[in-house]
C-alpha positions in Angstrom: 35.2 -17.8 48.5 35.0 -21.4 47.6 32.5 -22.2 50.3 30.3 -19.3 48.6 30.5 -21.2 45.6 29.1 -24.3 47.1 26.6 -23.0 49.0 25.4 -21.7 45.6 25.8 -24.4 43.3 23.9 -26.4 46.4 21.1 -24.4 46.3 20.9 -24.2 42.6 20.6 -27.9 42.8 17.7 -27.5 45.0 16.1 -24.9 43.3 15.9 -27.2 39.9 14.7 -29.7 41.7 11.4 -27.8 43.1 11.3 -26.4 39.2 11.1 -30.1 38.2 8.9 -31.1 40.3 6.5 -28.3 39.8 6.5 -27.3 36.4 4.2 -28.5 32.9 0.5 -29.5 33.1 -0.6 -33.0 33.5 -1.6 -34.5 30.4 -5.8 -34.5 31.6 -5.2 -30.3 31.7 -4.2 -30.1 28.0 -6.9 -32.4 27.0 -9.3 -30.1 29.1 -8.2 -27.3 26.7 -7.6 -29.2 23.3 -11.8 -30.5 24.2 -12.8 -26.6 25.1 -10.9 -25.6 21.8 -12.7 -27.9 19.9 -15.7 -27.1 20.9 -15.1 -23.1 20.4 -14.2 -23.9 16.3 -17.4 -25.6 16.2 -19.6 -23.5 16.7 -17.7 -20.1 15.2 -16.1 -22.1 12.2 -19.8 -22.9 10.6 -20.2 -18.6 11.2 -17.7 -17.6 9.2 -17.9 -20.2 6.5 -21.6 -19.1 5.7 -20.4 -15.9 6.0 -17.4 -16.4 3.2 -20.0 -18.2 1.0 -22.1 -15.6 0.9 -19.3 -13.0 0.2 -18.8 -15.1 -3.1 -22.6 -15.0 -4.1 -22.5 -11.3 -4.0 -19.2 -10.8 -5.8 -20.7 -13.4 -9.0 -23.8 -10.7 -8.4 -21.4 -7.5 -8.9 -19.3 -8.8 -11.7 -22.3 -10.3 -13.5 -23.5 -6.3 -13.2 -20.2 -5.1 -14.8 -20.2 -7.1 -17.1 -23.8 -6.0 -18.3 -22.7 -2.6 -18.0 -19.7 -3.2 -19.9 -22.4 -5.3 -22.6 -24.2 -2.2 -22.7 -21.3 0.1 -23.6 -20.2 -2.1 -26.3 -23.8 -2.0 -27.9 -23.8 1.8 -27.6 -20.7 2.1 -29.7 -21.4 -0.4 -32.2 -24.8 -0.9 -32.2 -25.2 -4.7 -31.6 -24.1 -6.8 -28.5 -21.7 -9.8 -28.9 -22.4 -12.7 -30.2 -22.5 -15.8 -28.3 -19.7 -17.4 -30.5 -17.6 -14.0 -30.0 -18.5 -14.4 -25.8 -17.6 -12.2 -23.6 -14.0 -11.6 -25.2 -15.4 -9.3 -27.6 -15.4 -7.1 -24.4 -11.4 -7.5 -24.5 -10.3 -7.9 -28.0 -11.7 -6.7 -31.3 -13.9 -9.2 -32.8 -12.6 -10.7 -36.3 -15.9 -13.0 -37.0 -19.1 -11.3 -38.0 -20.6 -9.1 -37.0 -16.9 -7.3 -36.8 -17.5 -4.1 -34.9 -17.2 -0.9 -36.6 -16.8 1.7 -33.3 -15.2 -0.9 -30.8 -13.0 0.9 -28.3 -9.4 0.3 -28.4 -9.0 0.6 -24.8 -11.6 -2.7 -24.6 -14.8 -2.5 -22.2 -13.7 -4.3 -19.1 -11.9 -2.7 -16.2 -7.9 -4.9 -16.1 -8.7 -6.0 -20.0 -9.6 -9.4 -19.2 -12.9 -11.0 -18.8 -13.2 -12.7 -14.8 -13.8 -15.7 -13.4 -16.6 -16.3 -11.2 -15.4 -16.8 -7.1 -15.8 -20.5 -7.8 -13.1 -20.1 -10.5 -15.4 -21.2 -13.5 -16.0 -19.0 -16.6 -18.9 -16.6 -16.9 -21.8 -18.4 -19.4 -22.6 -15.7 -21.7 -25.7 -15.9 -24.2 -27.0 -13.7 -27.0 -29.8 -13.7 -28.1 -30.5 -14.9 -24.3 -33.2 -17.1 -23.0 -34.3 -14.6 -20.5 -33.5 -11.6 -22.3 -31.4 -9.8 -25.2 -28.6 -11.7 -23.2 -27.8 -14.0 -20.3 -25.3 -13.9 -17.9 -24.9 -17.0 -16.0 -22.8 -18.5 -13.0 -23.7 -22.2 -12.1 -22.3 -21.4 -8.4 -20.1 -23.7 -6.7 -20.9 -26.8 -8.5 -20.7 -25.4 -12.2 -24.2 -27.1 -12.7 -27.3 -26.1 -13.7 -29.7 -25.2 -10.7 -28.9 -25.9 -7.4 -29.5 -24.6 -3.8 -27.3 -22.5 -1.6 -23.9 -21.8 -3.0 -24.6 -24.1 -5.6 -27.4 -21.9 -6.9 -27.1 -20.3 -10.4 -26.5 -16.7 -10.1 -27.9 -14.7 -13.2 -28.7 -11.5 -14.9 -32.6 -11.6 -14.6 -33.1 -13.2 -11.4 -32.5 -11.2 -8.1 -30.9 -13.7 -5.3 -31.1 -12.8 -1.3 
C-alpha cells in the first residue's frame, strides 16, 4: 500500500508540473484581446449613445404634450390658463395669487401630482401669455441654454423636432 501511495503522489508531482508549464496566456494574447475589445466599444458605444440621446429628445417631446394637455384641462374648468408667475404648479396645487381658480380640480391636473423634470434634469420653462402662442412650453436640452444643436436643441410646444 505505501508504494501505491508513492507512485501517486509521484505522478501528481508530474502532472502539476505539465499544468505549470502549460497553463495562462502570454501577456501579447491578452493584449490581442484587450486591443480587439477596444476596438468593438468603439464603434457600438457611439450607437447606443445617439440612440439614448435621442430617447431623451422624445421623452421632453411627450411630457411637453402632457403637460399641454394637462394646460388644456385646467383652462376648461376654470376658464383661464396659469399664469406665468403661478407656472406650471397651478397644475398641482390650488393657486392662492390671482387669478385664483374657481373650478380647479382637487385631484390636480398632472398624472403622480407633481410637475417633471425634463430628461436633462432641468425644470420645464413655462410662459403665459407665450411668445409663440397662448403659452410656451420650453426645454433648453442638455445645456439649459437657449438654442442649440443636437441634444442641446430647445425642445418646445410650437416647433416639431425630427
Amino acid at each position: 500500500m505505501k508504494m501505491v501511495g508513492q507512485v501517486c503522489k509521484k505522478n501528481l508531482r508530474q502532472y502539476g508540473r505539465q499544468i505549470g508549464n502549460q497553463a495562462g496566456f502570454s501577456f501579447i494574447e491578452l493584449m490581442v484581446v484587450v486591443i480587439i475589445l477596444g476596438i468593438l466599444a468603439g464603434a457600438i458605444v457611439p450607437r447606443y449613445m445617439d440612440k439614448a440621446d435621442k430617447a431623451k429628445i422624445v421623452k421632453a417631446q411627450v411630457d411637453i404634450a402632457a403637460i399641454e394637455t394637462s394646460l388644456k384641462m385646467y383652462k376648461l374648468d376654470n376658464g383661464f390658463y396659469p399664469t406665468t408667475e403661478q407656472g406650471l404648479l397651478a397644475l398641482i396645487e390650488k393657486p392662492t395669487t390671482d387669478p385664483v381658480p374657481r373650478s380647479w380640480n382637487e385631484s390636480g391636473y398632472l398624472e403622480k401630482n407633481r410637475v417633471p423634470k425634463d430628461p436633462w434634469g432641468n425644470e420645464y420653462v413655462y410662459l403665459c401669455p407665450g411668445v409663440h402662442g397662448t403659452f410656451d412650453l420650453i426645454s433648453y436640452g442638455a445645456d439649459y441654454e437657449s438654442g442649440g444643436e443636437g441634444v442641446n436643441a430647445d425642445v418646445t410646444n410650437w416647433e416639431e423636432r425630427e
